[in-house]
Each structure stands twice: as structure tokens, then as C-alpha cells.
C-alpha positions in Angstrom: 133.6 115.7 96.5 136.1 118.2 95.5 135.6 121.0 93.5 136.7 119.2 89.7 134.5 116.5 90.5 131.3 118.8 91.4 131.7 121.0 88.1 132.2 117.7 86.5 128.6 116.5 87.9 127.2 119.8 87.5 128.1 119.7 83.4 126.8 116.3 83.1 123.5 117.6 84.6 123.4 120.5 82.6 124.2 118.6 79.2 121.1 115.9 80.4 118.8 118.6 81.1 120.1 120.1 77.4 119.3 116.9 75.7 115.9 116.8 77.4 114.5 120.4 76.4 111.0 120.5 76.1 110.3 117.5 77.8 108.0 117.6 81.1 107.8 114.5 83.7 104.2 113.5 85.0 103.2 111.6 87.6 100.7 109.2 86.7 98.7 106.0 88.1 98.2 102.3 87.1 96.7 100.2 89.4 98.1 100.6 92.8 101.8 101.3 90.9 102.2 105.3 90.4 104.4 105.7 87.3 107.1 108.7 86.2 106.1 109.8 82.1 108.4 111.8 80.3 106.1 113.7 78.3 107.8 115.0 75.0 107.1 118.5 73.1 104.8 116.8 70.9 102.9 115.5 73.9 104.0 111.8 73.2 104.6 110.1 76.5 107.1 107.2 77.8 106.9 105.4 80.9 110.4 105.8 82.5 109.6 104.8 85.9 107.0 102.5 88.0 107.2 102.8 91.8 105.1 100.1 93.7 102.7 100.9 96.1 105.2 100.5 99.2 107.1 104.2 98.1 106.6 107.0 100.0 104.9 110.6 98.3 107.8 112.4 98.9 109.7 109.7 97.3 107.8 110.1 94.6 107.6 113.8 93.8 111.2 114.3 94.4 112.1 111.5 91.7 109.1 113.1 89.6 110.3 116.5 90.2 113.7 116.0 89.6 114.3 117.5 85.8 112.4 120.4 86.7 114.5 120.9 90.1 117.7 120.5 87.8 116.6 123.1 85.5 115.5 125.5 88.5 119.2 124.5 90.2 121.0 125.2 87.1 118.8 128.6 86.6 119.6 129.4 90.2 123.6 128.8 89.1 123.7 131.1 86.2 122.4 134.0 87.7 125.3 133.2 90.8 127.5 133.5 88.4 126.5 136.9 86.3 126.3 138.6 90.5 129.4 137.3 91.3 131.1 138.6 88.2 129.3 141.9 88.5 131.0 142.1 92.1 134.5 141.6 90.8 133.9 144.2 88.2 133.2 142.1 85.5 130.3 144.4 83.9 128.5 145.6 86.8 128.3 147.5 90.0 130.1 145.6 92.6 127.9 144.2 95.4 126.8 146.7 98.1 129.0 146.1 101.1 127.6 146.3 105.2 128.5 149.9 106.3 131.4 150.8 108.9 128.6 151.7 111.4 126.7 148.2 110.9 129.9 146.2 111.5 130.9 148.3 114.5 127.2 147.9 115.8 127.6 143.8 115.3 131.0 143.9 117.1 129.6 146.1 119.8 126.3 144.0 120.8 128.5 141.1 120.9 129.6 140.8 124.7 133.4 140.5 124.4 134.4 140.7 128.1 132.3 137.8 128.9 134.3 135.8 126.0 137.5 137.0 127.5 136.8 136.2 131.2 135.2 132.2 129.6 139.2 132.3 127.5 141.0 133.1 131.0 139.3 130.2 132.4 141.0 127.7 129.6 144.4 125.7 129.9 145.2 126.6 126.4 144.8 130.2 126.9 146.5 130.4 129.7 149.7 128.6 128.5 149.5 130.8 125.4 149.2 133.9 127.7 152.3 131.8 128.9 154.2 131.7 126.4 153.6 134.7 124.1 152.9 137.5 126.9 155.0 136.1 129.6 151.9 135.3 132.3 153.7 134.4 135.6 151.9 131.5 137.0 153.9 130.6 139.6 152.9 130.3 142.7 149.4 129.7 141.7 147.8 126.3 143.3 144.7 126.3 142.0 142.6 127.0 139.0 140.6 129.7 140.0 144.3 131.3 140.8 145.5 131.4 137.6 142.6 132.3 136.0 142.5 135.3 138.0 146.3 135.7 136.9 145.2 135.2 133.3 142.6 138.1 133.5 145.2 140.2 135.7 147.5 139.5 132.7 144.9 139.9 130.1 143.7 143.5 131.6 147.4 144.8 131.7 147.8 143.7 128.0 144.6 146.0 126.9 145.4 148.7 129.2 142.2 148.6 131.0 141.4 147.8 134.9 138.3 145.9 134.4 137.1 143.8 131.8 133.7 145.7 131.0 135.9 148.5 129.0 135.7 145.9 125.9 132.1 146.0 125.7 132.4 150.1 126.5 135.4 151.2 124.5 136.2 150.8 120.9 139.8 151.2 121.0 140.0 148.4 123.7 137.5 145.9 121.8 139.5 146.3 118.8 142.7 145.5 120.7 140.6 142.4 122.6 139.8 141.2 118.9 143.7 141.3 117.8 144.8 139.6 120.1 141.7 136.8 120.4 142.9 136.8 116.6 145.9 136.2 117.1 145.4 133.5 120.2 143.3 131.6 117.7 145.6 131.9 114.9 148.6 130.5 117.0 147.4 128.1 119.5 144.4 126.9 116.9 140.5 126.6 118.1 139.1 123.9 119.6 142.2 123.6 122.9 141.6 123.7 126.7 
């Protein structure tokens, strides 16, 4: 469903949950049938469902529940929308942000040589390392081969002579990250 169609949905909900202010739904029992009321604001009550004795509880109290759960939804929506406007400046203080120190502490635990040595080992790394930083294959028989020319290739490109200075030096993981970046921006996720 594309976006038109669920703020379509989502206003017809809303104007149905409108029209039915100050009405409750119960659950109630007749026989071996349980049965949905829509009780009104003057406590008048209309049958507006029957299930038969072969539905399931949770059936039940998810159809029973169901205007309440729209008005909780639609509450839930509203205040989405006033913290969202707040954060684009819209009469409020924007939403607090991570700190520098808490991003560079994510990027640090992750280990990044190990996800550089695992991208040597593809085909589609490898030909990208081909074809945009001029990796020189030839020669090469097997895979282990040119895997260990892709991470031969890969160290000259960060400057480094081992792998293990992404996870130790900032500098190098943030050149590591460009140029994963830009591997996955070019040859596309999801090849070799």
C-alpha cells in the first residue's frame, strides 16, 4: 500500500472512530455463541457481532478490541506527529541527537577488518577492486590467489600493512567505510 492509500485508510479510520465517540464494545455470552455489543454513552447496547463457538479467544478480543485499539493507534499517531514537528523546528526543541563519541564507539566495536577480509573473498568485490582501483589479477589460478591479491590491493588503498589497523585506527576505519560506501553504492549489495 503506498503512502496515499494508507493516509486514505488512516482518515477513514479516524472519521469511524469520530462517529463512534463515546461508544465502548463488550464482549458478551449467549449460549455457546460469544457476542460483540456496542454499548452507547447512554448505556443502550446493540448486538453487532455473534461468533460461534468454533472461534478462537484471540479472535475474539482482537475483533472486540478493535475500536479501542484504533483509538489508542490514532493517539499513538498524533503525538508522532507533534515530536516529529518539534524535531524540524516546528515549535519545539529538536530531538536530542547520539553524541560524536557514541557513534565513534558503535563504529569502533564493530569489527571492520573481519568485514573487509569476508569482501576480499567475493567475485563482485574483487572485479570492482578490478575495475575502479585497477587490482591486477593476472596470473592468479585460484581463488584463494586473488583473494589474497584483493587484500594486498585493499591494504595498499588504506595505507595500512595489515588489516587489524581498521579496527585500531580511526583515520583508516573511516577510509575502510568510504570506500565499503562507495563499493556498495556502485556495484549494489547483495553480488558475489
Amino acid at each position: 500500500m503506498d503512502r496515499q492509500a494508507e493516509a486514505s485508510a488512516l482518515r477513514t479510520v479516524a472519521a469511524h472512530v469520530d462517529a463512534l465517540d463515546g461508544d465502548r464494545w463488550q464482549i458478551a455470552a449467549l449460549g455457546s455463541e460469544t457476542l460483540v455489543d456496542a454499548v452507547g454513552p447512554d448505556n443502550s447496547r446493540v448486538t453487532i457481532l455473534t461468533f460461534t463457538a468454533h472461534a478462537k479467544p484471540e479472535e475474539i478480543e482482537l475483533v472486540a478490541g478493535a475500536l479501542d485499539h484504533a483509538r489508542i493507534m490514532l493517539g499513538v499517531i498524533t503525538r508522532a506527529k507533534k515530536v516529529l514537528r518539534a524535531a524540524d523546528g516546528e515549535g519545539g526543541q529538536p530531538l536530542p541527537r547520539p553524541s560524536d563519541t557514541a557513534q565513534q564507539a558503535t563504529r569502533a566495536k564493530k569489527n571492520h577488518a573481519a568485514e573487509a577480509a569476508m569482501l576480499c573473498e567475493r567475485a563482485a568485490f574483487r572485479n570492482w577492486l578490478i575495475e575502479r582501483h585497477g587490482l591486477d589479477l593476472k596470473g592468479t589460478a585460484d581463488d584463494a590467489a586473488r583473494t589474497a591479491r584483493a587484500a594486498q590491493k585493499l591494504r595498499s588503498l588504506l595505507g595500512v600493512t595489515s588489516r587489524k589497523a581498521i579496527n585500531e585506527d580511526d583515520a583508516v576505519r573511516d577510509r575502510w567505510i568510504a570506500l565499503r560506501q562507495d563499493y556498495y553504492a556502485t556495484a549494489g549489495r547483495g553480488q558475489g
